[in-house]
NUSE-446733 format. One record per residue (C-alpha): residue in three letters; x, y negated, z. Coordinates in steps of 0.05 Angstrom, whole numbers, plus 5000, padded with zeros to 4 digits. Example, Ala and Ser with C-alpha at 12.3 -4.5 7.8 and 13.67 -1.06 7.14 Angstrom:
! NUSE-446733
   r    X    Y    Z
 ALA 5246 5090 5156
 SER 5273 5021 5143
***
This chain:
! NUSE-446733
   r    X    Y    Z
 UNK 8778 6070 7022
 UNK 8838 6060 7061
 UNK 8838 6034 7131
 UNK 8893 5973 7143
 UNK 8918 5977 7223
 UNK 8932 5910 7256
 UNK 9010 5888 7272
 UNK 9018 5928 7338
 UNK 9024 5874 7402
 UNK 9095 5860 7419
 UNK 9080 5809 7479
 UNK 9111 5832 7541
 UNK 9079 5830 7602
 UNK 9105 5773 7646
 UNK 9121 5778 7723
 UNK 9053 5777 7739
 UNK 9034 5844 7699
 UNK 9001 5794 7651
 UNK 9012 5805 7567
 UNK 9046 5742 7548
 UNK 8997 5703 7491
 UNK 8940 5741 7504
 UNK 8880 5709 7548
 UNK 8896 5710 7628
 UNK 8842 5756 7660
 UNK 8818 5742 7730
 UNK 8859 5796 7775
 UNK 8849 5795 7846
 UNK 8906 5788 7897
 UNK 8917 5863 7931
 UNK 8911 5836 7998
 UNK 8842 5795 7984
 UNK 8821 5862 7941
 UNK 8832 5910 8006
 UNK 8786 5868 8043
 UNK 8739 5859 7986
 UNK 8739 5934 7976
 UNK 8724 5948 8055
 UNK 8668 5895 8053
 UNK 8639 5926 7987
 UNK 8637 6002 8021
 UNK 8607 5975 8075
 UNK 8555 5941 8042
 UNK 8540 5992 7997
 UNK 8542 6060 8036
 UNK 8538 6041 8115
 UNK 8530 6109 8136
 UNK 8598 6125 8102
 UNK 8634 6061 8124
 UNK 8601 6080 8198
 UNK 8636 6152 8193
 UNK 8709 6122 8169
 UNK 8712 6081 8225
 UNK 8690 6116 8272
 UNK 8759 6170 8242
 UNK 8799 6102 8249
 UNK 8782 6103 8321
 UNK 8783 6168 8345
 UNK 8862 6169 8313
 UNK 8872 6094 8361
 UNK 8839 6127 8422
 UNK 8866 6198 8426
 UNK 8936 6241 8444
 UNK 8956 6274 8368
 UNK 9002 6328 8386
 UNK 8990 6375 8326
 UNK 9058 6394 8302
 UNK 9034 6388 8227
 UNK 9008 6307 8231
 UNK 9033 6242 8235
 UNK 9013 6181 8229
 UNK 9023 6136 8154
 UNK 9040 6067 8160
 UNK 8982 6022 8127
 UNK 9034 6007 8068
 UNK 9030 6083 8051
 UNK 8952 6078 8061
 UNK 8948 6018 8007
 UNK 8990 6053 7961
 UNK 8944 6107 7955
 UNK 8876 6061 7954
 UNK 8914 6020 7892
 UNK 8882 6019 7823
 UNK 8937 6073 7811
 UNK 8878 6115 7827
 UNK 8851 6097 7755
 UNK 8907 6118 7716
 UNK 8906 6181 7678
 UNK 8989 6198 7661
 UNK 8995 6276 7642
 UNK 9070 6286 7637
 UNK 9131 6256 7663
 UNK 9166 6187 7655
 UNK 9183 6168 7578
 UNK 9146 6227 7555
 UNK 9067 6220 7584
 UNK 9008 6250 7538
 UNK 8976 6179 7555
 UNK 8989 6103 7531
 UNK 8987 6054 7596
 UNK 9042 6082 7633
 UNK 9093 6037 7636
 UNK 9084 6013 7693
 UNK 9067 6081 7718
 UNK 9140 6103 7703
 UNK 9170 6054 7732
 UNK 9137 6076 7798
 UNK 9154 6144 7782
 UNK 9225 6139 7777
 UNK 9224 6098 7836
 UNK 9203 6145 7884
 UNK 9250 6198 7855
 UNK 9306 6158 7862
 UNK 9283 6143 7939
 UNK 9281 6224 7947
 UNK 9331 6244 7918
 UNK 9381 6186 7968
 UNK 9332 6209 8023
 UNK 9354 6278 8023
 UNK 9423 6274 7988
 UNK 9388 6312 7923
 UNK 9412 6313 7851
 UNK 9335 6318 7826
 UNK 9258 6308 7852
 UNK 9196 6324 7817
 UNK 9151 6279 7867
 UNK 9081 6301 7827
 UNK 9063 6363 7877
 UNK 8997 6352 7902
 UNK 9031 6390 7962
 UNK 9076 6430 8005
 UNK 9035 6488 7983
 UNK 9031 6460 7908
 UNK 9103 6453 7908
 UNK 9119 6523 7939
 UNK 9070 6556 7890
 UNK 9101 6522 7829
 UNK 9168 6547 7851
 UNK 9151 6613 7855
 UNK 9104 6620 7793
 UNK 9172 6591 7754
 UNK 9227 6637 7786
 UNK 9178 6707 7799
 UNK 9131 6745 7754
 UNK 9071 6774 7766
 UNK 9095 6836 7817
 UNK 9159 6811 7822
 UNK 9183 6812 7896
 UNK 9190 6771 7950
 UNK 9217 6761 8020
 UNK 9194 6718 8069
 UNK 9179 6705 8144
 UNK 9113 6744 8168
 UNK 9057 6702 8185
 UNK 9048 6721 8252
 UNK 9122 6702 8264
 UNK 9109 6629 8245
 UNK 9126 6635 8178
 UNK 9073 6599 8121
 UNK 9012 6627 8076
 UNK 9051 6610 8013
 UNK 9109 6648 8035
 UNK 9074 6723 8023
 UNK 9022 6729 8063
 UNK 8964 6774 8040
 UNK 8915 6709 8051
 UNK 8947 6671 7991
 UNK 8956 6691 7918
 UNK 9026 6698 7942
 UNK 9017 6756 7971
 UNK 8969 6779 7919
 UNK 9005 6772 7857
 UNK 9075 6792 7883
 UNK 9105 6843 7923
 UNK 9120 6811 7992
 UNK 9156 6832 8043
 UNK 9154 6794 8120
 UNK 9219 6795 8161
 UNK 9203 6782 8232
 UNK 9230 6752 8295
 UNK 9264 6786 8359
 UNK 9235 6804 8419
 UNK 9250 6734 8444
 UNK 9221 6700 8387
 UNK 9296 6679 8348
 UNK 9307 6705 8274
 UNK 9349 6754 8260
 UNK 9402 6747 8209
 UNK 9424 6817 8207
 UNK 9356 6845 8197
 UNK 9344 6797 8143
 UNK 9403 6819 8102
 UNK 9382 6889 8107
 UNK 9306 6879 8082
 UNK 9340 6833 8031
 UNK 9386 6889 8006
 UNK 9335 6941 8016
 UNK 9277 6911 7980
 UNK 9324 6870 7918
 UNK 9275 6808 7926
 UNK 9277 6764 7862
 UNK 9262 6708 7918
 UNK 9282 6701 8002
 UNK 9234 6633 8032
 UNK 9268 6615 8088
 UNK 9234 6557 8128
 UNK 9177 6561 8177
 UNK 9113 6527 8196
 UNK 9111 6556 8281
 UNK 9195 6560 8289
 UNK 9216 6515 8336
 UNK 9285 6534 8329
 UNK 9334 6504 8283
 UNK 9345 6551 8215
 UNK 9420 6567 8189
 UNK 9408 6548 8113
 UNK 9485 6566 8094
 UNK 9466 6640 8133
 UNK 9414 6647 8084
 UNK 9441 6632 8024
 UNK 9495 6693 8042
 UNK 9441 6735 8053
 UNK 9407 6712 7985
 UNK 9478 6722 7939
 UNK 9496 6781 7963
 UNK 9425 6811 7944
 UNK 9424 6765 7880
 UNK 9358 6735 7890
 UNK 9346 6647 7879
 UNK 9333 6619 7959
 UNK 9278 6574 7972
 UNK 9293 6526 8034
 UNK 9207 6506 8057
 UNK 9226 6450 8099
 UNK 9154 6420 8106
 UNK 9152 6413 8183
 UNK 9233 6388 8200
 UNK 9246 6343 8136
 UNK 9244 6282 8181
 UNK 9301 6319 8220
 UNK 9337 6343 8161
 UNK 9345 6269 8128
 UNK 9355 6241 8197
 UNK 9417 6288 8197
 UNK 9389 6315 8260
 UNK 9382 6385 8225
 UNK 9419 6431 8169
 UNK 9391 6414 8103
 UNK 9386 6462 8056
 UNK 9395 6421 7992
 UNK 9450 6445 7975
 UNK 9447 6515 8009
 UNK 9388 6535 7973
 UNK 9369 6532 7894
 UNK 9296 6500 7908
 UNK 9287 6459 7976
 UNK 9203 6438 7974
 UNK 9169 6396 8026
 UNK 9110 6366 8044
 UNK 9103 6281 8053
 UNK 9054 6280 8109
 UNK 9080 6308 8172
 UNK 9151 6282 8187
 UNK 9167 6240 8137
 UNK 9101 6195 8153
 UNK 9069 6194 8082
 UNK 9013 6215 8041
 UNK 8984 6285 8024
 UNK 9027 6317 7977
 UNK 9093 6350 7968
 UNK 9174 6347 7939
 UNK 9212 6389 7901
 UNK 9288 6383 7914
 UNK 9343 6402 7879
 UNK 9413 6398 7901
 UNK 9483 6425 7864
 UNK 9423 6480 7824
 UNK 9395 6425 7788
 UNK 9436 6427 7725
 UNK 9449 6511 7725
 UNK 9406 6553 7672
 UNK 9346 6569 7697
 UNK 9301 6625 7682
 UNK 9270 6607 7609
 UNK 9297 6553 7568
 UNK 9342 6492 7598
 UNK 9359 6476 7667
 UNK 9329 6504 7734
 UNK 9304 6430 7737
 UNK 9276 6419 7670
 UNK 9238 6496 7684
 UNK 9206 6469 7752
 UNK 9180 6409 7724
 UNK 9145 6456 7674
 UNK 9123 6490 7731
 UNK 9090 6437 7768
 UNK 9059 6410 7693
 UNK 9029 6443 7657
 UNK 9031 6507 7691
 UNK 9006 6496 7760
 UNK 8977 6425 7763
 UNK 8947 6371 7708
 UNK 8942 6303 7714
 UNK 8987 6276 7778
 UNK 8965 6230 7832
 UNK 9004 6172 7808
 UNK 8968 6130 7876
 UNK 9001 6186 7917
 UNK 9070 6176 7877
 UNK 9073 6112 7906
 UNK 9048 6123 7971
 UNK 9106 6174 7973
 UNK 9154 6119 7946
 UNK 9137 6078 7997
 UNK 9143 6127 8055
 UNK 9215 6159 8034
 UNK 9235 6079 8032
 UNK 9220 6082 8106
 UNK 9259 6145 8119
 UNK 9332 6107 8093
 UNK 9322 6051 8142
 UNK 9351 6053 8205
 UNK 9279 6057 8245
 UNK 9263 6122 8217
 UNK 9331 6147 8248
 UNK 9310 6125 8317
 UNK 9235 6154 8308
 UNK 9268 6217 8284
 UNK 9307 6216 8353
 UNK 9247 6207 8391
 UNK 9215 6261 8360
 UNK 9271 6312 8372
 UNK 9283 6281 8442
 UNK 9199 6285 8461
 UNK 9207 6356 8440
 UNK 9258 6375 8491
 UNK 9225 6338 8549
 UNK 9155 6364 8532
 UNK 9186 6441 8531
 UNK 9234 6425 8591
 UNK 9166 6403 8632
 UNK 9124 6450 8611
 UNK 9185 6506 8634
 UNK 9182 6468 8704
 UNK 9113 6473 8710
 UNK 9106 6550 8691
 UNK 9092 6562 8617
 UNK 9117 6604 8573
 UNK 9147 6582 8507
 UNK 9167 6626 8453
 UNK 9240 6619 8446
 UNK 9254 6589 8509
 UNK 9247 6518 8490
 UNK 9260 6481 8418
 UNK 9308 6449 8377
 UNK 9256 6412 8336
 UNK 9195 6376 8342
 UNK 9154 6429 8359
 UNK 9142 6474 8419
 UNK 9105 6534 8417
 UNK 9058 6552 8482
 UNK 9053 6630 8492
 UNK 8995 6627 8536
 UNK 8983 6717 8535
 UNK 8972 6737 8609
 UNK 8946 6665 8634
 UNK 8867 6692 8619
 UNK 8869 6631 8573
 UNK 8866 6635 8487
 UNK 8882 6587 8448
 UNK 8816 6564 8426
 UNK 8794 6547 8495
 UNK 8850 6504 8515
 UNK 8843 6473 8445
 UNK 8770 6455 8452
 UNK 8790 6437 8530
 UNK 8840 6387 8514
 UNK 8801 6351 8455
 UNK 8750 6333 8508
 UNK 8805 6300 8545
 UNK 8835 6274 8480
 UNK 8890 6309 8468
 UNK 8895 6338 8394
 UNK 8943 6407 8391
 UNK 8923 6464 8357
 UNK 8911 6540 8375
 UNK 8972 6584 8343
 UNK 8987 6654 8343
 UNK 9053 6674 8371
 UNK 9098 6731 8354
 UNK 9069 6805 8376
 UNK 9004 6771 8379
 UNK 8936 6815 8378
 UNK 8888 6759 8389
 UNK 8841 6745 8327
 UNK 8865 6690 8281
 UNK 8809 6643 8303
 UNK 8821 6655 8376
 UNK 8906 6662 8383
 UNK 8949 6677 8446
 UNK 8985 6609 8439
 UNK 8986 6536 8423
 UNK 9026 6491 8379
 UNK 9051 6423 8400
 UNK 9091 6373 8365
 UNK 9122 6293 8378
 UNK 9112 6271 8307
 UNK 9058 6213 8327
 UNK 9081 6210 8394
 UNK 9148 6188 8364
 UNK 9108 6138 8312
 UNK 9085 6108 8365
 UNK 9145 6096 8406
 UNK 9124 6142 8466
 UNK 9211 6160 8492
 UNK 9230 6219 8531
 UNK 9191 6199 8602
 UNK 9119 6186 8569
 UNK 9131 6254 8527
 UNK 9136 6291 8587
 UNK 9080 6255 8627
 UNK 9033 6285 8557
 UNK 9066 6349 8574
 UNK 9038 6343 8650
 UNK 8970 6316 8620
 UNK 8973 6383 8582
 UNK 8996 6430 8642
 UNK 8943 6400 8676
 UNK 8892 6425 8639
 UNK 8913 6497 8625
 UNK 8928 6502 8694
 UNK 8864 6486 8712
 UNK 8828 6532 8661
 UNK 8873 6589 8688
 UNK 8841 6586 8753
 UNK 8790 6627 8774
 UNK 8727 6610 8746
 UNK 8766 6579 8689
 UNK 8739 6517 8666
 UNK 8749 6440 8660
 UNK 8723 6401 8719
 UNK 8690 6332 8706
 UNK 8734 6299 8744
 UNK 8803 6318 8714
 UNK 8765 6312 8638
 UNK 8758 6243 8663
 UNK 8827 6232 8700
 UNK 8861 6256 8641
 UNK 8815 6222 8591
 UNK 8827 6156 8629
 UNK 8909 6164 8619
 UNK 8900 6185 8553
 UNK 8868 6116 8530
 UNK 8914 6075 8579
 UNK 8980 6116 8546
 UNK 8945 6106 8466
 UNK 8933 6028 8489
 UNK 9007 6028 8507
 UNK 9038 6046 8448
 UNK 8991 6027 8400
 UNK 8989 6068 8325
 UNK 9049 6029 8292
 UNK 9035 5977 8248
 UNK 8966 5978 8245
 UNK 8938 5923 8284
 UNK 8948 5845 8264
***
């Protein structure tokens, strides 16, 4: 008995995402559907509803200052509640392991096309689920199992996925930390001579607590003359670099990889770049591009956020338009006034001050730890977090420093003045916990508190009230 298939359906779908012929289904307009889907949580799981707003508010109401957040327009956001979520699409455009993703590619191709003029790239692969995704795909494609690697040491603000003992990085390979000076600044020279000493297959460059700027071209020297591939991590300054406000390493280094959620205002996930690499051999068969992609699927990750694709789409359209090169200014320019007070008032930063968005607090000698004046200034709502600093001894969970950063500040408009007025809201409480008795008395908690909410009423989160 043989089985006879049906003609298969040539309609096209019209402009509406309809098949031409075929019976019109009811589909709900995306705005009316957000609501409807906000009304249905909240109807059918309160308690959950109750905790999500309460998130929304604390976000309205307090000070972020953590050097690895930002704030998503609600664009991104609806991206990334679409029915994309539904969509299984293993593979890449024009070759998926799934029917239905038309529509899907289209998307897909959309957002590369936005990174790649973002950064000035020949190629993206926008399916990382991360920075960390990203950087571990990289490396699992260009190093074998105890193949070496060089990287910057924890401790000296480098990243887990760049060697440290704490990730499979520095489990699976042979890594080697270079470290910072005395004053906190990276030291070519000693770079070069780990690099030649130790013949790493790999040299990350990039940093998640540097807040100076990073000489890509230096390290790609360093990284020919020891004939290892460069990786350029610029997770925490890839506003800067496609603002033009910093070097980009696109095409200094043969893999550039970045995360979408702290300066470039999108979702959770991650980029890989490729600049003038793209098309050379790479490792196994084809081009260092086609071997990446491999790496990302099917070695390292399965079936891709295709919600997050777009929500990434959506953000890097953001970073061409002029706005994001004035936010990206009044992240870099919050930076310097929030170091430049904090100098005046007393503090120590590592380095001296910042070229970036971020300024690192060295707080050894002031009887305070990071913890404490963490936990101190989220009761005045302030967000930072507690970071080690270079030459640290302090326990990871307790650190010797604290990290700052202007991303959110800068979403929300706050210029050089109100950035250094959060700097004295800052001082204000460490310099109160370094007096004797140390502590946080009710009445600055409240004082502070007070300007906090009048500052976050000010310059509300962008774009997300009617």
């Amino acid at each position: 008995m043989s089985l006879t298939l049906p003609a298969p359906v040539s309609d096209p779908l019209d402009g509406d995402g309809h098949r031409g012929g075929a019976p019109r289904v009811p589909v709900p307009d995306l705005a009316a559907f957000s609501a409807h889907a906000n009304t249905r949580l909240r109807e059918s799981d309160s308690v959950l509803y109750d905790l999500l707003a309460r998130e929304s508010a604390r976000q309205h109401e307090t000070l972020m200052m953590v050097a690895a957040s930002s704030v998503a327009d609600p664009s991104v956001l609806a991206c990334e509640g679409s029915a994309l979520g539904n969509l299984t699409a293993e593979g890449y455009p024009g070759n998926r392991y799934h029917a239905g993703c038309g529509i899907a590619d289209d998307i897909e191709r959309l957002a590369i096309e936005r990174a790649c003029a973002a950064f000035g790239a020949q190629d993206a692969i926008v399916q990382p689920h991360s920075g960390s995704s990203a950087n571990l795909a990289v490396i699992t494609a260009l190093l074998s199992p105890g193949d070496s690697l060089l990287g910057l040491d924890l401790d000296c603000g480098g990243h887990l996925t760049h060697g440290s003992p704490a990730s499979v990085t520095g489990r699976y390979y042979r890594a080697h930390g270079y470290r910072v000076t005395p004053e906190g600044l990276l030291d070519y020279d000693q770079i070069r001579e780990m690099a030649l000493k130790h013949r790493p297959k790999l040299i990350v460059c990039g940093a998640s607590a540097y807040p100076r700027s990073i000489d890509f071209a230096r390290f790609r020297e360093i990284a020919d003359e020891a004939n290892a591939y460069l990786l350029a991590d610029i997770s925490h300054i890839a506003g800067l670099v496609a603002a033009g406000l910093h070097q980009s390493p696109v095409d200094h280094a043969h893999v550039t990889t970045t995360s979408t959620y702290k300066q470039l205002y999108g979702p959770r996930g991650g980029l890989i770049l490729l600049g003038r690499e793209a098309r050379r051999p790479g490792p196994e068969r084809g081009t260092l591009a086609a071997t990446l992609r491999r790496a990302v699927f099917p070695f390292t990750q399965g079936t891709p956020d295709l919600a997050s694709v777009a929500a990434k789409a959506r953000a890097l359209a953001f970073v061409a338009s002029p706005d994001f090169a004035e936010v990206a200014k009044r992240l870099a320019d919050g930076a310097q006034a929030i170091a430049e007070r904090l100098l005046d008032r007393g503090f120590r930063l590592v380095t001296g001050g910042t070229d970036t968005h971020m300024v690192l607090l060295d707080l050894r000698g002031s009887g305070v730890t990071g913890d404490v004046a963490e936990e101190a200034l989220e009761a005045c709502g302030i967000v930072v977090n507690r970071n080690r600093v270079p030459g640290d001894t302090t326990p990871v969970r307790v650190t010797g420093g604290l990290r700052l950063g202007t991303n959110t500040l800068a979403a929300r408009g706050m210029d050089r003045t109100v950035a250094a007025e959060c700097a004295d809201l800052v001082a204000d409480v460490l310099t109160a916990l370094a007096a004797p008795g140390g502590s946080l008395p009710d009445d600055l908690r409240d004082r502070v508190r007070t300007r906090v909410g009048e500052l976050c009423a000010a310059h509300p989160l962008p774009g997300y009230l009617p």
